[in-house]
LUMVEX-257289 format. One line per 5 residues: number of its first residue (from 0); for each residue x, y, z of C-alpha. Coordinates in pm, whole numbers, plus 32768, in hexadecimal, padded with zeros to 4 digits. Last residue first. Layout:
! residues N
NUM> X:Y:Z  ...
! end
This chain:
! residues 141
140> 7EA6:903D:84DE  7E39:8F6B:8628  7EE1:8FA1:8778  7ED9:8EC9:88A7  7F7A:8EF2:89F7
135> 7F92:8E28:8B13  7FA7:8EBB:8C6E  8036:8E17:8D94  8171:8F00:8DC7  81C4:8E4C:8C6E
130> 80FD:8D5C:8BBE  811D:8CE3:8A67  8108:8DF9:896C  7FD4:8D70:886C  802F:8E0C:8719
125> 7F03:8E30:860A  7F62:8E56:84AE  7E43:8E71:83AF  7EA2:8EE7:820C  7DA2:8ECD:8128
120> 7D4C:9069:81AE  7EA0:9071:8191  7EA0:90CD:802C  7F57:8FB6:7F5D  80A9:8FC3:7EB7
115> 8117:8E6F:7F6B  8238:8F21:7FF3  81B2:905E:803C  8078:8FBA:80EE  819D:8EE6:81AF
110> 8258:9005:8205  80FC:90B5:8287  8066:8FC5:8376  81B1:8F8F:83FE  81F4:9106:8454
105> 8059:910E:84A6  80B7:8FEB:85E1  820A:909B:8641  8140:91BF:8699  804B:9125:8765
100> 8152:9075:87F7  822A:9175:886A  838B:9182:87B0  84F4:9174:8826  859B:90A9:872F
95> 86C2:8FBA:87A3  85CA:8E3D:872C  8515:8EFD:860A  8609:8E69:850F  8570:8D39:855E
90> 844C:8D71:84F1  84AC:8DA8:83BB  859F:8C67:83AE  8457:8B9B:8406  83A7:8C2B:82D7
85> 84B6:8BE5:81E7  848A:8A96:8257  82FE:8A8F:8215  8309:8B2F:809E  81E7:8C06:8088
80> 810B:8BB1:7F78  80D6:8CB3:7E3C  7FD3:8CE7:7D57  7EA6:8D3F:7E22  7ED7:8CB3:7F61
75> 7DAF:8D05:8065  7E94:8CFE:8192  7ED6:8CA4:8300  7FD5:8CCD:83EA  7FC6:8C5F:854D
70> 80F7:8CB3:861A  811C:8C23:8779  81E7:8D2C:8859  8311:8D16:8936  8397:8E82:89DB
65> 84C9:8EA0:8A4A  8511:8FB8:8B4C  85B6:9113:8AA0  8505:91CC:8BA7  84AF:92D2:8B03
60> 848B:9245:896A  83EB:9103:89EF  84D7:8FE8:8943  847C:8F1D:8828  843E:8D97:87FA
55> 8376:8CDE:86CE  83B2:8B55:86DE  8243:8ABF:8741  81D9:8B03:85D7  80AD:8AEF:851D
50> 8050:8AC7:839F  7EF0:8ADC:8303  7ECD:8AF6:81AD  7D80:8B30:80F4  7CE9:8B1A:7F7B
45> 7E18:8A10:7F04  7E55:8A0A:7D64  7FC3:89C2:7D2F  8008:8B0B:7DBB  8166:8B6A:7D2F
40> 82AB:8B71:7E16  82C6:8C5F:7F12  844C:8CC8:7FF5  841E:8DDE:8109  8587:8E6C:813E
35> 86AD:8DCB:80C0  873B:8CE6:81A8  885B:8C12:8130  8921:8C26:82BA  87F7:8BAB:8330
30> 8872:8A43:83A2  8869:890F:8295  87EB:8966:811A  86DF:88BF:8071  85F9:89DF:80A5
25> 86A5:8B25:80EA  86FA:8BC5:7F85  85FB:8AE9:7EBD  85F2:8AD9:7D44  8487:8B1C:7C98
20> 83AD:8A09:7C9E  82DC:89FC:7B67  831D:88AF:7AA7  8321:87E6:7BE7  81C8:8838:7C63
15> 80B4:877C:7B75  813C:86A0:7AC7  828C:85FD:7B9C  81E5:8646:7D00  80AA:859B:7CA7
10> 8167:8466:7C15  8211:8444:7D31  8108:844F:7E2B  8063:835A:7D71  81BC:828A:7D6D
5> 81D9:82B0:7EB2  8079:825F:7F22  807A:811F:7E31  819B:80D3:7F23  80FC:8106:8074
0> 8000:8000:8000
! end
């Protein structure tokens, strides 16, 4: 069984994705030393994605205190797909900046409009800042 979903999967792959996927900078490539900003590749025909991440950290801009947060990004692709590893490195070039969440959550919301060339109005990011002082925070773009 699990090979007749290879080759399937295969097959898929080789007609209907392979013959436009542009060259990668990050993906495929160990560390982050190949990062080069938001990275797409075309929409093979998906209404919604939905990616989240347990990864994103900043730092309160007074007291310079690490903040953790759980990214939720979601998107109404119209020709472009965001690619997921170039994702993580963007995020995780937020790991020294000092940034409040609400503000951190339209930044987002707003590189990965530009990069998919889509309003953000098709663009949601909501950040959920894990609990400090006993408050949780959560911001929606």
């Amino acid at each position: 069984m699990a090979g007749l979903r290879d080759r399937r999967a295969a097959r898929v792959y080789d007609t209907a994705v392979s013959d436009s996927l542009p060259e990668f900078v990050a993906l495929g490539h160990a560390g982050s030393e190949h990062y080069a900003g938001l990275e797409t590749f075309p929409n093979p025909g998906v209404a919604l994605v939905e990616l989240e991440s347990d990864e994103l950290v900043a730092v309160c801009p007074i007291t310079g205190q690490a903040d953790m947060y759980v990214a939720a990004i979601e998107f109404e692709p119209d020709k472009h797909c965001l690619e997921s590893k170039s994702l993580k490195l963007y995020l995780a070039s937020f790991r020294n900046e000092g940034v409040f969440c609400e503000a951190l959550a339209v930044k987002i919301r707003d590189d990965v409009a530009a990069a998919l060339e889509l309003g953000a109005e098709r663009v949601s990011v909501t950040l959920v800042q894990k609990a400090r002082g006993g408050i949780t925070i959560t911001a929606t773009a």
